[in-house]
Each structure stands twice: as structure tokens, then as C-alpha cells.
N, C-alpha and C positions, 0 to 999 in steps of 0.2 A: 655628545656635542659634535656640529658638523661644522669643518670649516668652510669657507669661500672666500676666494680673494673677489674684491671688491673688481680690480678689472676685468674679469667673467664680468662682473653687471654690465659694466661699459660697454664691453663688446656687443653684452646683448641687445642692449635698450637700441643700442646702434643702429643694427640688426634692422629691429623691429621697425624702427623710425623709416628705414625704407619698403619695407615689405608692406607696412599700412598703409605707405603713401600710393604705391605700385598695385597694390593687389588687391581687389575689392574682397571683400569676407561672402564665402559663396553662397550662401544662406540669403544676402544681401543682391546678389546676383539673381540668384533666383528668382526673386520676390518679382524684380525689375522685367526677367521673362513674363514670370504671373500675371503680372498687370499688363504688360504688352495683348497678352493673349484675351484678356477682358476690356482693353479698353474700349470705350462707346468713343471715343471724339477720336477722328482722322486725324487733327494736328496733333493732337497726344499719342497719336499711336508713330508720329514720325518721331515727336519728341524724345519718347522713349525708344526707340531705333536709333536713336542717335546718341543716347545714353550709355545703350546696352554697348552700342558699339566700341565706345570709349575706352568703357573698362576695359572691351577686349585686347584695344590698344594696348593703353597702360600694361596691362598683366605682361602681353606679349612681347612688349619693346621695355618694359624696365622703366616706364615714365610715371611720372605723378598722375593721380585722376584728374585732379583738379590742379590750377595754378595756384589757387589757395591751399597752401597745406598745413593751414592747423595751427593751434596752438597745442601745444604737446602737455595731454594730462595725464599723470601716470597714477596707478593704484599700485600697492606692496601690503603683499601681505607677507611677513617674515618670520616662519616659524621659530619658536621661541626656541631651540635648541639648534639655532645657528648662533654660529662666531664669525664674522668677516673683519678678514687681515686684508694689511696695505692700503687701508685709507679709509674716510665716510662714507658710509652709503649713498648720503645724497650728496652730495659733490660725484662719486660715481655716476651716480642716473642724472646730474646733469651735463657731465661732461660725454655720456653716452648719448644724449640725445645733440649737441652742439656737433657730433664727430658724426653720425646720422646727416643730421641737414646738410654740411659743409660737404661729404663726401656721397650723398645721396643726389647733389644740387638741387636739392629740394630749395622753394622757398623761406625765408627769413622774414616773422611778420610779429615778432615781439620788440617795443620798445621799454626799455627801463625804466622807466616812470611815467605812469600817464595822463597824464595832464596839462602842467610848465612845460616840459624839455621832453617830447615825444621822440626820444633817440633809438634806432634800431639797434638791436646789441650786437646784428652779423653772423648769430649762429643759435636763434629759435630759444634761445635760453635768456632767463631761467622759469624752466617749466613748470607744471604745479605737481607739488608730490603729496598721495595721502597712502598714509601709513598704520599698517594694524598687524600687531601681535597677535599668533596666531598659534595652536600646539603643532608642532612636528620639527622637523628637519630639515625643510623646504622654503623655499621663496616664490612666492607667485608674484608674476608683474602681466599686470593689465596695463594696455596703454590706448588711448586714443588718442586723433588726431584732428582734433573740433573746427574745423569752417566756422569764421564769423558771420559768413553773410545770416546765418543760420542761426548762432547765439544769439546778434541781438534781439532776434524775435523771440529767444527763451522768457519767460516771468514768472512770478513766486503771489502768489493769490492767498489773502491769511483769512481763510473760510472761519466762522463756527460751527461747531456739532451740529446745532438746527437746520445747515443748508444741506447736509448730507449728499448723497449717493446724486440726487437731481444737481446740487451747488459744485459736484464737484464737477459733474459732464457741462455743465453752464459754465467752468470758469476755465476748462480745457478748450469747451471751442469757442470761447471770445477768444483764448490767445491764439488760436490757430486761424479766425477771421480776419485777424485784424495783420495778421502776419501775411494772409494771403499769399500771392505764387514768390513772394521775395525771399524765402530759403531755401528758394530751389528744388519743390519736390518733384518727384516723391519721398517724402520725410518716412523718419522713422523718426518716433516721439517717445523720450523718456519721461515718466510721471513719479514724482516723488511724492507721495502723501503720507501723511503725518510727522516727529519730530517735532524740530523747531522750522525758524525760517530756510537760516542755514543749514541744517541737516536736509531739508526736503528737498532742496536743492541740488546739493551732494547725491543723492538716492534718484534724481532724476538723472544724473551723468550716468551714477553705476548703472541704470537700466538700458542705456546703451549699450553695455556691451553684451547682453545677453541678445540670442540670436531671435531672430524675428520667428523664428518658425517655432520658441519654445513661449508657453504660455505661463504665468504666474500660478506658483506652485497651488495658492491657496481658490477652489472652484470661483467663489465671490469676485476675486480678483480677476480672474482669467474673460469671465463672463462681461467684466468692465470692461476689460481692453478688446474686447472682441465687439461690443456695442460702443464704444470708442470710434474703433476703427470705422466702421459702418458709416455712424455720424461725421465724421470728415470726410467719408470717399464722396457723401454726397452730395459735399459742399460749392462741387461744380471747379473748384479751384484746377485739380487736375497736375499733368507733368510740366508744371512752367506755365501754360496757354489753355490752360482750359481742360473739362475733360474727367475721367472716373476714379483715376488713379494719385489719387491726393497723398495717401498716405501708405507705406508697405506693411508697418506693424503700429502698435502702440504698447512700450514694456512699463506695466508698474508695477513702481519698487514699494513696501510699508516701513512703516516704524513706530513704535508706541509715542504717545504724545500726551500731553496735560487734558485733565478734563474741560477746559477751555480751547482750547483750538481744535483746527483741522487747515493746516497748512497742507498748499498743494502746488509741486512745482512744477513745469515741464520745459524740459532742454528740447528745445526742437534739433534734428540734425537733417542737412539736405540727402538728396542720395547718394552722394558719396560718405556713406556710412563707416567708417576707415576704424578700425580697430586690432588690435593683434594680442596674442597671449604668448608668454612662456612660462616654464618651470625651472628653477634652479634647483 
């Protein structure tokens, strides 16, 4: 059995909560060159000149990419032969992330309840935490840092079997037409298919944070997001104004599901792709 005091988490999440905000994930960076280097439309090849450059800012000065920075989703996976002394875990990873924004000067864009009484809470919390038991010794935290202009173009499409492989690239780029240049691409697009509603959901977040440059383990899948991606760059949409560069990757996640459905999610994210990992 291993211990951990619970403020290690704090400190970390802390941590992370600037570094995602500051540091674009290079993989992500790249991508941003790649497409520069193939754009077809002029105004998108300044648009993305003006992206690339951003980041460079950011990284270099210690700033945020965007003014939006997120709502703060974290993943834990907490091997099962940990003990953590000195307090909760999650009261830890939210007080990690409130001490992140506060001393990051990151933005604050959560309110406490949303709907009546839209109140900010002043310090990004409380974030959302998802949590899985896991064999080892170790704690892994995944965290992102989701732009809304970009969520609410996300949606959850409850396919059946019969629309298949054609129903599921039919219900990916309605949502990506209809969403057009308002997330800010160039996107990076999480796909969750199968589960339930909410599980496919969930599984289009986790495919964020996998790197654009690695493809889904299983060949079928790889070959989707790679004809995916294709079908949005061609959609004319482009960086913000038009243009070849709609989209950097497309990650999809699976999950086993009922012999009646085929739920399919996708988190759109704009190009400020902000994500960060540790280990404990």
C-alpha cells in the first residue's frame, strides 16, 4: 500500500491548471503548422499565422491561449493500492484547481447554478471529476480545459444498428455543419460511439486527450477518423474565414452497447486544444 497526502494532488492539479492554460500540447502545435503549410485559402493561411503565433506568445510570456479558459474537467484514475491521508480526494482536486485559476489569473467562468441565480463562484470551481479504480500504486490525472464557445456546438445523435458506418459520418458532419466556423477551428473532434447516451458522451471528452497524431488502436476505427477528417477539411469551413483546414485530427473513443442502439457523441474542441497529464 502506497501513501499520498492529498496536498501533492493540490499542488498538482494547481500546477497543471496553468500549464494547460499557457502551453499549447505540441502535437496540437504541430498540427497548426501542418495545416498552415497546406492551406489552399490566403485568409486562412493568415488566420492560422495568427494562431500559430499566439501560442507562441502564450508558451513564451506565461499567458493564457485564449481569454476563455475552460471549464476544468479532470479524469483520476486511482490505483487501487493507494491510501491518501490529510483530507478527500476531491475537495483536494477542487481546491487544486480554484488555487490554479486564482494564482494563475486565469479566467473564472463557472457559475453555481445554472439557470435562476447564474452566480460566478470566483475561482473556476467546482469542476467536474471522473473517477476509476484502477490496479497499481499510482494516480493518473488527466485534465482539460474545454472552451464553451466550442461545447455548445458539441451533441449526442441516438443512431440505430441499421444507420451504421454511412449513419454514423452522416450524424458527425451534420454536427459539424451546423456548428460551422463558431468553435473556432481548426477543431480537434472527440467521437464517442456506443454505450449509452451518457457514456458516449463521456468517451467523446476522453478522446481529447489523446494526441492528434496517434490513431485508434483498432484498424476500423483509425480508417473512420482518417475518412472523418477528410470529410470536414472539405467542408470549405476552414481556420475561422474560410479555407482547407477545418479540422487537425478526429479521436474516436468505443464502448460496448445494447443490441438496440448506436449512440454517437462528439465534443467539438476549438484550436486551443489545452490538455495536460501527470502521475502520482
Amino acid at each position: 500500500m502506497r501513501t499520498i497526502d492529498v496536498a501533492k494532488v493540490t499542488e498538482t492539479v494547481a500546477q497543471m491548471c496553468k500549464n494547460a492554460a499557457y502551453y499549447l500540447p505540441q502535437d496540437v502545435y504541430e498540427g497548426l503548422k501542418a495545416g498552415r503549410e497546406t492551406e489552399k485559402s490566403p485568409v486562412g493561411c493568415v488566420v492560422l499565422d495568427q494562431i500559430i503565433k499566439n501560442a507562441e506568445i502564450a508558451r513564451e510570456e506565461d499567458r493564457p491561449i485564449c481569454q476563455d479558459t475552460g471549464y476544468t474537467i479532470v479524469f483520476l484514475e486511482v490505483g487501487q493500492d493507494v491510501h491518501f491521508e490529510g483530507g478527500d480526494l476531491q475537495q483536494a482536486v477542487q481546491d487544486g484547481v480554484a488555487k490554479g485559476y486564482v494564482e494563475g489569473y486565469l479566467r473564472k467562468s463557472v457559475v453555481a447554478e445554472p439557470l435562476f441565480n447564474r452566480k460566478n463562484t470566483g475561482n473556476n470551481t467546482p469542476c467536474i471529476i471522473y473517477t476509476s479504480i484502477v490496479p497499481g500504486d499510482k494516480v493518473k490525472i488527466d485534465m482539460e480545459l474545454k472552451g464553451f464557445g466550442s461545447e455548445n456546438k458539441s451533441s449526442v445523435k441516438m443512431l440505430v444498428p441499421a444507420d451504421g458506418v454511412e449513419g454514423v459520418k452522416n450524424a458527425v458532419m451534420e454536427i459539424v455543419k451546423k456548428a460551422g466556423p463558431n468553435p473556432c477551428p481548426p477543431m480537434v473532434l472527440g467521437v464517442g460511439i456506443g454505450g449509452t447516451m451518457d457514456y458516449a458522451a463521456l468517451l467523446s471528452k476522453k478522446a481529447l486527450l489523446r494526441s492528434t497524431k496517434k490513431r485508434n488502436d483498432m484498424p476500423e476505427y483509425a480508417k473512420l477518423e482518417e475518412e472523418l477528417l477528410e470529410m470536414i477539411n472539405k467542408t470549405g469551413i476552414g481556420p475561422q474565414l474560410g479555407g482547407t483546414t477545418t479540422a487537425l485530427a478526429v479521436n474516436i473513443e468505443w464502448a460496448a452497447t445494447h443490441i438496440a442502439g448506436l449512440p454517437v457523441a462528439v465534443t467539438i474542441c476549438c484550436h486551443a486544444s489545452r490538455h495536460a497529464e501527470e502521475i502520482l
